[in-house]
C-alpha positions in Angstrom: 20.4 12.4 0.8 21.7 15.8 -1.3 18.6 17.5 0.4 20.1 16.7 4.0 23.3 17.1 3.5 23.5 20.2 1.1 20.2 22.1 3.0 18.2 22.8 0.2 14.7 24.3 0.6 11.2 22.4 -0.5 11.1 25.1 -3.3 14.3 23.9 -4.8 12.7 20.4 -4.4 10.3 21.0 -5.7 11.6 23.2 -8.5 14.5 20.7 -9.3 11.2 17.5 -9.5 9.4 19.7 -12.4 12.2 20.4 -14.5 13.5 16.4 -14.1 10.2 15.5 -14.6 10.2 17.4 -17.9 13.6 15.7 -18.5 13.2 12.8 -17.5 10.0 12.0 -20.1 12.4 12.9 -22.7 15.0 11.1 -21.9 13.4 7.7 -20.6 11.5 7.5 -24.1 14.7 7.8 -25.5 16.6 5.3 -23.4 13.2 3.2 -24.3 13.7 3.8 -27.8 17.4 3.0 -28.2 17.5 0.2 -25.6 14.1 -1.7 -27.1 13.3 -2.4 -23.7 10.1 -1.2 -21.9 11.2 0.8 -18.5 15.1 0.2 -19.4 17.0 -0.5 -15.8 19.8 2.0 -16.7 17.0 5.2 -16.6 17.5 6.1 -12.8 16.0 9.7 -13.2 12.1 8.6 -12.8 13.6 7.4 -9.2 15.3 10.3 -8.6 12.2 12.9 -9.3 9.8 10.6 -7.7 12.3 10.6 -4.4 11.7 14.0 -4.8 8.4 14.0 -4.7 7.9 11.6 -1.8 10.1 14.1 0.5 8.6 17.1 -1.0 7.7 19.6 2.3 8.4 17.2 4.8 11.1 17.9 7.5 14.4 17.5 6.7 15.8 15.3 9.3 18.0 12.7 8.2 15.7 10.0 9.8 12.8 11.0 7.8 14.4 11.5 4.3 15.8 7.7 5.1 12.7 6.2 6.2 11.0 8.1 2.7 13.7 6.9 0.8 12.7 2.9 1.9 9.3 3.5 1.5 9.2 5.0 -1.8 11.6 1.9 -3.0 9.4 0.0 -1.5 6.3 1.2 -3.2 8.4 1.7 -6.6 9.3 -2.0 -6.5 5.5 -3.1 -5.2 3.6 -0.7 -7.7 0.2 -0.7 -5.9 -2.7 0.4 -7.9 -2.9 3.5 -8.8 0.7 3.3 -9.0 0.8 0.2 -11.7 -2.1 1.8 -13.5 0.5 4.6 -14.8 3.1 2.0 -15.8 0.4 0.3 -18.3 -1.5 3.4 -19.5 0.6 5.3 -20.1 3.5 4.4 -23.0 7.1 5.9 -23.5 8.5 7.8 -21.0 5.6 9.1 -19.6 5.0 6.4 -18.2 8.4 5.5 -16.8 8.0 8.7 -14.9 4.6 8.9 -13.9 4.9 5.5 -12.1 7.3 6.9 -9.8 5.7 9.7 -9.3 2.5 8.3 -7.7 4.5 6.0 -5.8 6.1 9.0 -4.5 2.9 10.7 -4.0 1.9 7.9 -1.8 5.3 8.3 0.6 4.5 11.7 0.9 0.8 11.3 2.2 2.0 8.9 4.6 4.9 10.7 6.0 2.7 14.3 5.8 0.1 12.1 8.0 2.6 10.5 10.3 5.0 13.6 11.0 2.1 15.4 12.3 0.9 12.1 14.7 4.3 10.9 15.9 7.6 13.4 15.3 
């Protein structure tokens, strides 16, 4: 919860998911490569830039970055469509990180919707 606890703006959020995006295809088809494995456990950063996207300009209240952070798990883990669609089309570390992505695109629709209802 860096983006709590350090303060940072969306635009550094935002800033800081583009260039780990960037990274992270680089380095997950690497990791893939090396490892022999498809989506190798040890490759953390297409969670970490998909976080990013889910809490992408939403409030930062600790509750809410929390509640993003289960959600986008959640979704991560579950991979509903088009969110599993990206895991098979896509091969190498584009993949690995475009997965996440969506499923962080999904938290972020649903808390954008729901901060404006309810907080």
């Amino acid at each position: 919860m860096a983006v709590y606890a350090f303060g940072l703006t969306n635009k550094t959020v935002v800033t800081s998911a583009i260039v780990l995006f960037f990274v992270g295809i680089v380095a997950a088809s690497v990791a893939e490569k090396e490892s022999g494995k498809k989506d190798p456990g040890h490759v953390v950063i297409d969670e970490v830039v998909g976080y990013l996207v889910a809490i992408s300009y939403l409030d930062h209240k600790f509750m809410i970055l929390f509640l993003a952070f289960l959600l986008f798990r959640l979704f991560d883990i579950w991979k509903p469509p088009p969110v599993n669609y990206f895991e098979c089309k896509f091969s190498g570390g584009t993949g690995i990180m475009l997965d996440d992505v969506a499923a962080g695109i999904y938290v972020n629709i649903i808390f954008q919707i729901a901060t404006r209802m309810y907080f």
